[in-house]
C-alpha positions in Angstrom: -13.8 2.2 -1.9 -13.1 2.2 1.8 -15.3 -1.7 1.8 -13.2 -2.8 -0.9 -10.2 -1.9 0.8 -11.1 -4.0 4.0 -12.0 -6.8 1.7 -9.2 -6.7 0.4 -7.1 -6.8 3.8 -9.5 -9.3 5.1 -8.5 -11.7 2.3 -4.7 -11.0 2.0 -4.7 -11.3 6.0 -6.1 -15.1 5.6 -4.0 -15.8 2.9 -0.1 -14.1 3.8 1.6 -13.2 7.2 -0.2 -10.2 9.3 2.4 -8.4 9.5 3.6 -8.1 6.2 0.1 -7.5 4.9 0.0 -4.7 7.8 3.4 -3.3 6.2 1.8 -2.6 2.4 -1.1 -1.3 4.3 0.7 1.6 5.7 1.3 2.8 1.9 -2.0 4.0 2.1 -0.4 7.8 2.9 1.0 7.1 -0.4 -2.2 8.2 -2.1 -3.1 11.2 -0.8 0.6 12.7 -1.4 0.6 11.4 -5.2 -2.7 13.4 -5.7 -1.1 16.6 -3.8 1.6 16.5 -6.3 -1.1 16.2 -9.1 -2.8 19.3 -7.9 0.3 21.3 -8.0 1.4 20.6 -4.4 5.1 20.3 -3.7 6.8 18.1 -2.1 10.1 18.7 -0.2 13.1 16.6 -0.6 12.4 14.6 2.7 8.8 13.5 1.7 10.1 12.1 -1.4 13.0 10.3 0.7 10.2 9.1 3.1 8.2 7.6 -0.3 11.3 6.1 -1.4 12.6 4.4 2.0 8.9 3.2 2.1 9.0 1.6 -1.3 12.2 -0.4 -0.6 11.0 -1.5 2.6 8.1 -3.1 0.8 10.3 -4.7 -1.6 12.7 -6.4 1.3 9.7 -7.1 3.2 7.9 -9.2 0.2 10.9 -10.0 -1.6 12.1 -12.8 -0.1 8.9 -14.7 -0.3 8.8 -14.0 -3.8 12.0 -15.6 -4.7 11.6 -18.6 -3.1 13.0 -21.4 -5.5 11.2 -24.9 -5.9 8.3 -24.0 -3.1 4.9 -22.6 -4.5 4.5 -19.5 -2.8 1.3 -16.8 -2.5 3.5 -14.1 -2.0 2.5 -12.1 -5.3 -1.4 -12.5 -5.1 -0.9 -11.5 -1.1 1.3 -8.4 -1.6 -1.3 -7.1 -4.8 -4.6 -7.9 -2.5 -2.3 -5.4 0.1 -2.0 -3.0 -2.2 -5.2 -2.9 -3.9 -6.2 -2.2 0.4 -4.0 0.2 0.5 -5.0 2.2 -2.6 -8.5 1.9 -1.9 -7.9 3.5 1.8 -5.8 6.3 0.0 -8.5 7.2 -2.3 -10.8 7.0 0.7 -8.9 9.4 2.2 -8.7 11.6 -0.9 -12.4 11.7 -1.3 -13.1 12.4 2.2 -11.3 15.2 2.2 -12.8 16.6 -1.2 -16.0 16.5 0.6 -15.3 18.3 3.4 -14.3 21.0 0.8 
Protein backbone atom coordinates (compact mmCIF):
# COMPACT_ATOMS: atom_id res chain seq x y z
CA UNK A 1 0.00 0.00 0.00
CA UNK A 2 2.86 2.27 0.94
CA UNK A 3 4.03 1.94 -3.35
CA UNK A 4 0.79 2.82 -4.25
CA UNK A 5 0.70 5.71 -2.09
CA UNK A 6 3.98 7.11 -3.68
CA UNK A 7 2.50 6.47 -7.06
CA UNK A 8 0.03 8.16 -6.35
CA UNK A 9 1.95 11.34 -5.09
CA UNK A 10 4.36 10.91 -7.85
CA UNK A 11 1.44 11.41 -10.37
CA UNK A 12 -0.66 14.13 -8.63
CA UNK A 13 2.81 16.01 -8.10
CA UNK A 14 3.29 16.04 -12.10
CA UNK A 15 -0.01 16.84 -12.64
CA UNK A 16 -1.22 19.79 -9.69
CA UNK A 17 0.83 22.31 -7.58
CA UNK A 18 3.47 20.72 -4.97
CA UNK A 19 2.32 22.30 -2.42
CA UNK A 20 -1.15 21.61 -2.52
CA UNK A 21 -0.59 18.04 -3.30
CA UNK A 22 1.88 18.11 -0.13
CA UNK A 23 -1.24 19.68 1.93
CA UNK A 24 -3.74 16.41 1.32
CA UNK A 25 -0.74 14.47 2.00
CA UNK A 26 -0.50 15.39 5.55
CA UNK A 27 -4.11 13.76 6.00
CA UNK A 28 -2.35 10.72 6.09
CA UNK A 29 -2.62 11.00 10.30
CA UNK A 30 -6.10 10.90 9.46
CA UNK A 31 -6.11 7.15 9.16
CA UNK A 32 -4.62 5.87 11.89
CA UNK A 33 -6.98 8.11 14.27
CA UNK A 34 -10.22 6.90 12.26
CA UNK A 35 -9.07 3.22 13.01
CA UNK A 36 -8.37 4.17 16.89
CA UNK A 37 -11.79 5.26 17.16
CA UNK A 38 -12.95 1.88 15.41
CA UNK A 39 -11.13 -0.09 18.01
CA UNK A 40 -12.86 1.63 20.83
CA UNK A 41 -10.20 4.41 21.20
CA UNK A 42 -11.37 7.83 22.28
CA UNK A 43 -10.79 10.75 21.10
CA UNK A 44 -10.73 14.08 23.09
CA UNK A 45 -12.47 17.12 21.98
CA UNK A 46 -9.25 18.77 20.56
CA UNK A 47 -8.35 15.76 18.26
CA UNK A 48 -11.63 16.02 16.71
CA UNK A 49 -11.14 20.01 16.37
CA UNK A 50 -7.67 19.20 14.84
CA UNK A 51 -9.60 16.63 12.15
CA UNK A 52 -12.04 19.26 11.52
CA UNK A 53 -9.67 22.44 10.99
CA UNK A 54 -7.69 19.96 8.76
CA UNK A 55 -10.65 19.07 6.61
CA UNK A 56 -11.50 22.72 5.94
CA UNK A 57 -8.15 23.63 5.21
CA UNK A 58 -8.27 20.99 2.47
CA UNK A 59 -11.36 22.37 1.17
CA UNK A 60 -9.92 26.18 0.93
CA UNK A 61 -6.80 24.85 -0.29
CA UNK A 62 -8.48 22.90 -3.37
CA UNK A 63 -11.53 24.81 -3.60
CA UNK A 64 -10.70 27.52 -5.47
CA UNK A 65 -9.18 25.52 -8.34
CA UNK A 66 -12.27 23.64 -8.44
CA UNK A 67 -14.57 26.41 -9.08
CA UNK A 68 -12.80 27.91 -11.70
CA UNK A 69 -15.51 29.07 -14.32
CA UNK A 70 -14.87 28.68 -18.24
CA UNK A 71 -11.04 27.25 -17.66
CA UNK A 72 -10.62 23.38 -17.78
CA UNK A 73 -9.04 22.63 -14.65
CA UNK A 74 -7.34 19.14 -13.09
CA UNK A 75 -8.03 20.15 -9.75
CA UNK A 76 -10.51 17.11 -8.98
CA UNK A 77 -8.42 14.17 -10.48
CA UNK A 78 -5.20 15.96 -8.59
CA UNK A 79 -6.81 16.38 -5.07
CA UNK A 80 -8.33 12.42 -5.38
CA UNK A 81 -4.68 11.02 -6.60
CA UNK A 82 -3.65 13.11 -3.07
CA UNK A 83 -5.88 11.44 -1.19
CA UNK A 84 -5.75 8.03 -2.45
CA UNK A 85 -1.59 8.83 -1.26
CA UNK A 86 -2.64 9.85 1.66
CA UNK A 87 -4.91 6.92 2.57
CA UNK A 88 -2.61 4.47 1.32
CA UNK A 89 0.33 6.01 3.81
CA UNK A 90 -2.36 5.84 6.70
CA UNK A 91 -3.15 2.31 6.24
CA UNK A 92 0.62 1.76 5.93
CA UNK A 93 0.97 3.22 9.04
CA UNK A 94 -1.93 1.17 10.53
CA UNK A 95 -0.46 -2.16 9.35
CA UNK A 96 2.86 -1.37 10.52
CA UNK A 97 1.97 -0.96 13.69
CA UNK A 98 -0.35 -4.25 13.83
CA UNK A 99 2.84 -5.99 13.09
CA UNK A 100 4.85 -4.79 15.59
CA UNK A 101 2.04 -6.16 17.81
Amino acid sequence: CNVTGNLAFIKAAQRGKMGVVAGVGTAACVVPLMYSVLIGESLVPRAWLGLGVMAMGLLLLYLPDMLRDGQESNATPVFLLSLVSAVCWGIAIVVLDLART
